[in-house]
N, C-alpha and C positions, 0 to 999 in steps of 0.2 A: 359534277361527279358521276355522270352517266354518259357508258359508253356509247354511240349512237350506232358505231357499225354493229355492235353485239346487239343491240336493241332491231334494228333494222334486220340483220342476221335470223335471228329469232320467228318476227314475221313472215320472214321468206318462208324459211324450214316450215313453220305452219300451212303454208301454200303448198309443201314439194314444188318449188322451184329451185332449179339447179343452178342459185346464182350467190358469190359470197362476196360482201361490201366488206375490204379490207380498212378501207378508212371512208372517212367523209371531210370536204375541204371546201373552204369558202372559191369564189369566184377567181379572188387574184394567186390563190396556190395554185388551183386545180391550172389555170392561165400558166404559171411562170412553170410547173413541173411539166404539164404539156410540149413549152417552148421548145424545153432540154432537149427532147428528143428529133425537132429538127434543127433548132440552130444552139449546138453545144455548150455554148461559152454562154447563154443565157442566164443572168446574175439575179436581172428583176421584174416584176412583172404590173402594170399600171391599168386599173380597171376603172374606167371615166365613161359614166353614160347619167344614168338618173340618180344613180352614186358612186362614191368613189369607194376605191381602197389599193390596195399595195403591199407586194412581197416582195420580199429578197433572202439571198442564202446569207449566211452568216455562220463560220467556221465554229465548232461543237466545242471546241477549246476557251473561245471566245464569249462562251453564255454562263456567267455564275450561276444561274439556275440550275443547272443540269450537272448533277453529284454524281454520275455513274464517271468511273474512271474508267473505266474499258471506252464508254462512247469518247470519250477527250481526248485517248490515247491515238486513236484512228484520225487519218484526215479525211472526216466528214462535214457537211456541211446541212446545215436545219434549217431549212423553210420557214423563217418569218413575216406573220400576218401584220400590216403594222397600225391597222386600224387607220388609215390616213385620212378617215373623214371625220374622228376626232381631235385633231392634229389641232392644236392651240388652246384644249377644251380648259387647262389649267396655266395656261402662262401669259404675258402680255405681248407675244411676239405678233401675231396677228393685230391689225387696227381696223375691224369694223366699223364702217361707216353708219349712219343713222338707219339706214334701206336695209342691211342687212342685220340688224339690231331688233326690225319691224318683223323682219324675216323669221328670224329666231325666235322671237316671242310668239307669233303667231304658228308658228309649225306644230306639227303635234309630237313634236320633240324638243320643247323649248333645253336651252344649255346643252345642249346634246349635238354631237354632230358639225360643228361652229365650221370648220374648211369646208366639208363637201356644201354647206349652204352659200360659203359664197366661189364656188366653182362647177357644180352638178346641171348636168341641163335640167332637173328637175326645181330648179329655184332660180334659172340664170333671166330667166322670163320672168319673173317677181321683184327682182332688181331695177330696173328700169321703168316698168307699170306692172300692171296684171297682165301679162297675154304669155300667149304658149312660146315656149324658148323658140320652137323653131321658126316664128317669126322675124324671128334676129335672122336670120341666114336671109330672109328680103330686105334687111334692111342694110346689108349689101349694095345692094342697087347702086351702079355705078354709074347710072344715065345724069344727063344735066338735069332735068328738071325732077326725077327721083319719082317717079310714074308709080313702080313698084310699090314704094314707101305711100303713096298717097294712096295707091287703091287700096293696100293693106287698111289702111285706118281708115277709110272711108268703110270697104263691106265691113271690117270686124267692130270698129267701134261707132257707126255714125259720123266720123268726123271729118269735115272736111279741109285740109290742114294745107294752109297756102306752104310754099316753096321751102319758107325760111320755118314752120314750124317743122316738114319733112326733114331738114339740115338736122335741126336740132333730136330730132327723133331717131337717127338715123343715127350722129353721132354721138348719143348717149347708149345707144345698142355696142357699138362699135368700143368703146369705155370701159365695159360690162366684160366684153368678150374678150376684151384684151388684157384686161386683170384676170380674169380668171386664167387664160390661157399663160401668162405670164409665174401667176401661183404654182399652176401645175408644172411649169417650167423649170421654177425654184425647186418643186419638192420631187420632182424628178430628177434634177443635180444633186441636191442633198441624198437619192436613195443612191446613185449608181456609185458617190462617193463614200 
């Protein structure tokens, strides 16, 4: 119930600084209204890093929430945030698996969040074992005997992982990445649609 640009607005003026916060917008607004202005027909907007989330426009006509008849009457269109990192937080259309169950429980957001845990690189490296997401992108390695893969696990974990343990490590990274990637695939069809 508090406005945050009038609140920020407010500090400024205490400053005398000559500057006015008209609005304040999550990551994937500020993203998808930025786009408009170089590529026009920009509908939605997809913010994938350590979390997710996601806008799109959606025609003023089109939102029961919104009782002002002058806005419905125009052809405008409202910026919706859609929260897509709690995308499944109430329904069974998602099937996490046990890893990602581990995942959830242990976060310090347990129930909270359920898509962006199993797609964010901030958890994609907790699916698989404990290491940092970005050890997936070596576990790429395209070599036959998978060099990368083995020194990987050699310096970061001690381990010394013959050929067929690298296969296996390598394609459970590769699992990982391609559901998630796959996910975000899905619910980037479902927004442009």
């Amino acid at each position: 119930g508090v406005d945050l640009a009038d609140g920020l607005n407010a500090e400024l003026n205490k400053k005398h600084l000559p500057v006015r916060i008209v609005c304040v917008t999550n990551s994937s607004i500020s993203t998808m209204v930025l786009s408009q202005f170089r590529f026009q027909h920009t509908s939605v907007a997809l913010v994938l890093n350590h979390g997710i989330n996601a806008a799109y426009y959606e025609s003023a006509n089109k939102i029961p929430k919104i009782t002002d008849r002058a806005l419905t009457q125009i052809p405008s269109c409202i910026a919706i945030n859609t929260e897509l990192a709690a995308y499944g937080k109430n329904s069974q259309v998602l099937k996490p698996t046990m890893w990602d169950n581990r995942i959830n429980r242990e976060s310090d957001n347990p129930q909270e969040h359920i898509f962006e845990k199993m797609v964010a690189d901030k958890y994609l490296g907790e699916i698989p074992f404990s290491f940092f997401t970005s050890y997936m992108t070596i576990m790429e390695d395209s070599s036959e005997s998978l060099d990368e893969v083995g020194t990987l696990l050699s310096a970061s974990f001690n381990v010394q992982a013959s050929k067929v343990d690298r296969c296996i490590v390598s394609a459970l990274c590769s699992i990982v990445s391609r559901r998630a990637a796959r996910l975000m695939g899905a619910a980037t069809a479902a927004l442009v649609k």
